[in-house]
C-alpha positions in Angstrom: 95.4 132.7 74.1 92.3 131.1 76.4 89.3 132.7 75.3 85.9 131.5 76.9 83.0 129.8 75.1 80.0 130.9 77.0 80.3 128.3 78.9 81.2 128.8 83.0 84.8 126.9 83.8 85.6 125.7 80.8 88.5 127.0 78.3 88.9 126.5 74.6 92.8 125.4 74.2 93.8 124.6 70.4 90.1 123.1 69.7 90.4 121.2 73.5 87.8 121.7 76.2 89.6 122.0 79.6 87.9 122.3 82.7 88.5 124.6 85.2 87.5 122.2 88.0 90.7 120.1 89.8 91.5 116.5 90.2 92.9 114.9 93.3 94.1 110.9 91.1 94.8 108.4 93.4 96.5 104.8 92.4 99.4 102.5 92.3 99.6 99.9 89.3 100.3 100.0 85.8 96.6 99.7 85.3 96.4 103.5 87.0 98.4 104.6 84.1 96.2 104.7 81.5 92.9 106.5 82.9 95.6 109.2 84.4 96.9 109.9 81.1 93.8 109.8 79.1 93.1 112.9 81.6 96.2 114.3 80.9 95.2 114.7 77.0 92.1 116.2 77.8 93.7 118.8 79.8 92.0 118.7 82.8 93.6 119.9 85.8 95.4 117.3 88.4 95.9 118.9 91.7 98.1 115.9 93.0 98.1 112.0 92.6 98.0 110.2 95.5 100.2 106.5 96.1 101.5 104.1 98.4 104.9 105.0 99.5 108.3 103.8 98.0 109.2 100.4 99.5 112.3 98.1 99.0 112.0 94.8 96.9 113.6 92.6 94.9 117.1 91.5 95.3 119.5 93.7 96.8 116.0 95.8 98.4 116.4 98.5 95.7 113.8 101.1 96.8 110.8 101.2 94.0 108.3 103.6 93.1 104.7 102.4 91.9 104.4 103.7 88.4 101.9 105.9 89.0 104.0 108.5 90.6 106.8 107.9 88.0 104.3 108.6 85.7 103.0 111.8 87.8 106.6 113.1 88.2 107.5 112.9 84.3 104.5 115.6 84.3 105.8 117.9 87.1 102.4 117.0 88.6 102.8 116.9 93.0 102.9 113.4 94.8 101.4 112.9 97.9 102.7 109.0 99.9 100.7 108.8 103.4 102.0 106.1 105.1 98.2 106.2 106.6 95.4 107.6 104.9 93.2 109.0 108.2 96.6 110.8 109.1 95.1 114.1 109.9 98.5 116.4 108.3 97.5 113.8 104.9 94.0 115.6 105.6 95.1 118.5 105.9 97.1 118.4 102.7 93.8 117.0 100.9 92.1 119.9 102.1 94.3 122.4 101.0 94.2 121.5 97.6 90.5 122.1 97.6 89.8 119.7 94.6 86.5 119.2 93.0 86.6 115.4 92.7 88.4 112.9 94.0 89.5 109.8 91.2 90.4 106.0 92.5 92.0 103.5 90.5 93.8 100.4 91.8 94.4 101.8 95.3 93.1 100.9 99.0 90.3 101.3 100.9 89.7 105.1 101.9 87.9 106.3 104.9 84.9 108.6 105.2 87.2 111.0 106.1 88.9 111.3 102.8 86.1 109.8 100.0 83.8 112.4 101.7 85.9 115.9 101.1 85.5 116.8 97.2 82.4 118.8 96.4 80.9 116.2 93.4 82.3 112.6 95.0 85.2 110.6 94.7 84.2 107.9 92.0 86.7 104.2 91.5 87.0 102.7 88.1 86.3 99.2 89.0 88.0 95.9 86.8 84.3 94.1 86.7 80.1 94.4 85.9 79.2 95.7 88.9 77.6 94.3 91.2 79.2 91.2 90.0 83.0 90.2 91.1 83.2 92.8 93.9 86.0 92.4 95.4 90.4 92.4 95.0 91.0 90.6 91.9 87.8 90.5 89.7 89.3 89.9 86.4 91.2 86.8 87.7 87.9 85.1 89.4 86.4 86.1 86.0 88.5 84.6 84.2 88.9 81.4 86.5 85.1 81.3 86.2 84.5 80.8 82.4 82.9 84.2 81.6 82.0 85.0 78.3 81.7 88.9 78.9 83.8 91.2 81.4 83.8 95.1 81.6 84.8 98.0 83.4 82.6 100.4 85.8 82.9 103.6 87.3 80.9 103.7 90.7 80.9 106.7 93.3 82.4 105.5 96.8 80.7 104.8 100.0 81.3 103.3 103.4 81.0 99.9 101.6 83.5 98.3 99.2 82.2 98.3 95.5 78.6 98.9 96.6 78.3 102.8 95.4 76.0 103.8 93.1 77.0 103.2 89.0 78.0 106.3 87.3 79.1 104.3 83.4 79.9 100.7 82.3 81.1 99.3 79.1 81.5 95.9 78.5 83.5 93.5 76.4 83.8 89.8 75.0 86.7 87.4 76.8 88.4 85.1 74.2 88.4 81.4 75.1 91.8 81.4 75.3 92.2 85.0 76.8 94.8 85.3 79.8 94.2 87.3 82.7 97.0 89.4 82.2 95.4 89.5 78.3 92.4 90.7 80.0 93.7 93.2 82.1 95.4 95.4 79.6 92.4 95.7 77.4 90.4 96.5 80.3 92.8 98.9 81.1 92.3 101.0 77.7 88.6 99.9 78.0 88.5 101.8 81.2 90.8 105.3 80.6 88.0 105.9 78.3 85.4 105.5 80.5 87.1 107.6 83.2 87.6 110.2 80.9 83.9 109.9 80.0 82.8 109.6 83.5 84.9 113.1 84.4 83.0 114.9 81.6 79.4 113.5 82.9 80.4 114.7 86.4 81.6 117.9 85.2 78.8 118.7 82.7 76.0 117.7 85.6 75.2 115.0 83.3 75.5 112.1 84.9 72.7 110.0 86.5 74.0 107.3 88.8 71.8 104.3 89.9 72.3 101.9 93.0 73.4 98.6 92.4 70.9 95.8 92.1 71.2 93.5 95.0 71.3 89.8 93.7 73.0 88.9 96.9 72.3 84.8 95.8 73.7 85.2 92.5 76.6 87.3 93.1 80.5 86.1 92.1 83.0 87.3 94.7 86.2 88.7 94.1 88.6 88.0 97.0 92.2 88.5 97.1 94.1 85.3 95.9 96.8 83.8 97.7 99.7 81.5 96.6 97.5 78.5 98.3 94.7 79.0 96.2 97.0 78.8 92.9 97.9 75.0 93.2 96.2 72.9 90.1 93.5 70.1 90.9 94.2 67.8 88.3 90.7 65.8 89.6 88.8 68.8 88.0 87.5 68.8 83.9 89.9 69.8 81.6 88.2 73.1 80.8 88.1 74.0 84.6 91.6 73.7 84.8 92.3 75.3 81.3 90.3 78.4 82.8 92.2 78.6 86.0 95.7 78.4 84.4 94.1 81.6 82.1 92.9 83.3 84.9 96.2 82.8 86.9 99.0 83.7 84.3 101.0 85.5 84.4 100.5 86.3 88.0 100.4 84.5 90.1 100.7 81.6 88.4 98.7 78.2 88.5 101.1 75.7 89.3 101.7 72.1 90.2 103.8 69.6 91.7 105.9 67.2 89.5 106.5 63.6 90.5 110.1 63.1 88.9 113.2 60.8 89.3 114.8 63.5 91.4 111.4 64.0 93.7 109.1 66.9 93.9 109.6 69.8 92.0 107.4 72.9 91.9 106.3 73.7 88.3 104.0 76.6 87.4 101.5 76.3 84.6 100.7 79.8 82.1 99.2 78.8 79.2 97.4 75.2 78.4 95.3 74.0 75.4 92.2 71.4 75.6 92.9 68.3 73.7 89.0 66.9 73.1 91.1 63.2 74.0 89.1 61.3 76.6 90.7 60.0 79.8 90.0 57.3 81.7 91.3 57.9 85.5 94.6 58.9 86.6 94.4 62.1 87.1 97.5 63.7 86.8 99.5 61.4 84.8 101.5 62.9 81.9 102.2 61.6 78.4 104.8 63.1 76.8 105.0 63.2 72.8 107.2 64.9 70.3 107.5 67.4 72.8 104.2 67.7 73.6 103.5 67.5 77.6 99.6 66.4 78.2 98.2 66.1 81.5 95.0 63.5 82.5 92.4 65.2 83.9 88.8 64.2 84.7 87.8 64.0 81.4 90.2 64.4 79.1 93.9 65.3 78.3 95.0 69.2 78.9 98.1 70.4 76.8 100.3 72.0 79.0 101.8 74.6 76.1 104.1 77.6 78.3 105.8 76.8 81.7 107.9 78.7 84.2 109.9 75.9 86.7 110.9 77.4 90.1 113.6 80.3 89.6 113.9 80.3 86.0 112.0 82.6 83.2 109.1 81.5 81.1 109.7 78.9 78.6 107.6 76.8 76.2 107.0 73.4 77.2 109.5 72.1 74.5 112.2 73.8 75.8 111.6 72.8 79.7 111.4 69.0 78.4 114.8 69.5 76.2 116.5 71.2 79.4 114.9 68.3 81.8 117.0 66.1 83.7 115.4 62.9 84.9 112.4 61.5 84.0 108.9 63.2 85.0 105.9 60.9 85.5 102.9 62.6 86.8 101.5 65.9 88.9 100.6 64.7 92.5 
């Protein structure tokens, strides 16, 4: 049924070019999904995925398994889980396989000892416009900063994070309005299509990487965000704030701290709207009217439009204020 094309490695399947060379896929989120099945339909050859191991959470500590290698299994496609990735039997396994490139997506940092085995590189898809928003969470900051434009990248590793040289980028507009989590699942298409490009550029000899420009003075860092860096500053401008409740929701979650008749409650913040009203001081004070909750900010009123209080589900801001018991008064 395969019959060859005059061309060395590759295979004509039912009008489908697959490549003879093998994949070792490595990743962990939802956002690994994608590029992995966008390889998948092009037929090319996965050796094994590689992913963290299964770990308890959630109540009751049911064991979990990162959808990548629920995804990998549904395919009858080997899992490898090193609990450390210099293990030297891991290594072993890695070399074994004898793959031709090595595939990162949403997973940790490798060694030298692992990025360096495949014959053409070990390339990561990267969530930003490298060099810019190098780093763990680039579409958050992003997002948090205002940007206009985001994008994807594919990059070849080295011994630094996010510095390897540029193998593709494509880029794409962020609505004013666009969350995070918005963000992320169209850079998540956005960038199964450039993996699958960058594969064929690698595999055809096509491909011309460049080093990154170093505008180490402009540059936008990246850094992991933790829960202390998600409480609102209702001193900042409205649009400041309405860009770091974007660039929080759904996760982690901008939140703040009501003032109410029963004391301090917890309240995060996942979608907001800018009013255009002017304020004048009191920052943090909140007007409340016809189920409308507005919030004073430097200089002028944010809508606060979808909430989530402590232990309960996402709710619009009319429902929180029907189900409300006390009176609320202001975010300290």
């Amino acid at each position: 049924m395969n019959t060859r094309d005059g061309i060395p490695g590759v295979f004509i399947i039912q009008g489908i070019m697959e490549q003879d060379h093998s994949i070792v896929y490595m990743g962990t989120p939802e956002f690994a999904v994608e590029p992995f099945k966008r390889l998948l339909e092009k037929h090319y050859k996965i050796a094994a995925v590689v992913t963290v191991a299964d770990k308890p959470s959630g109540r009751g500590l049911k064991v979990h398994t990162s959808p990548i290698k629920e995804f990998a299994l549904q395919h009858q496609i080997p899992v490898l889980q090193p609990l450390k990735l210099s293990d030297p039997a891991f290594i072993d396994e890695l070399k074994q396989l004898n793959a031709d490139l090595y595939i990162v997506v949403a997973f940790r940092k490798l060694p030298e000892s692992v990025w360096k085995l495949p014959r053409l590189g070990c390339f990561n898809l990267h969530a930003s416009l490298l060099p810019q928003y190098r780093g763990a969470a680039p579409i958050n900051h992003a997002v948090i900063n205002g940007e206009k434009t985001s994008g994807v990248t594919t990059f070849f590793l080295n011994d630094e994070i996010d510095t390897g040289k540029i193998i593709m980028q494509r880029e794409l507009a962020i609505g004013p309005d666009e969350t995070a989590g918005e963000l992320h699942d169209r850079l998540m298409y956005l960038g199964a299509e450039l993996v699958a490009d960058t594969v064929d550029s690698i595999f055809s000899n096509t491909h011309t990487p460049v080093n990154q420009i170093d505008y180490s003075a402009e540059l936008k860092k990246a850094p992991k965000i933790f829960r202390d860096d998600c409480k609102i500053n209702f001193e900042q401008s409205a649009s400041s704030i309405h860009n770091f409740i974007r660039g929080l929701s759904p996760y982690p979650g901008a939140f703040g701290v009501l003032s109410t008749s029963e004391g301090l409650k917890e309240l995060k913040v996942l979608k907001s709207t800018l009013t255009g009203v002017q304020t004048f001081g009191e920052h943090g004070r909140i007007v409340i009217d016809h189920n409308k909750m507005m919030v004073a900010c430097q200089d002028e009123y944010i809508e606060l439009t979808i909430v989530q209080p402590a232990g309960k589900k996402a709710m619009s801001v009319s429902d929180f204020l029907r189900g409300l018991r006390g009176e609320i008064s202001s975010f300290t």
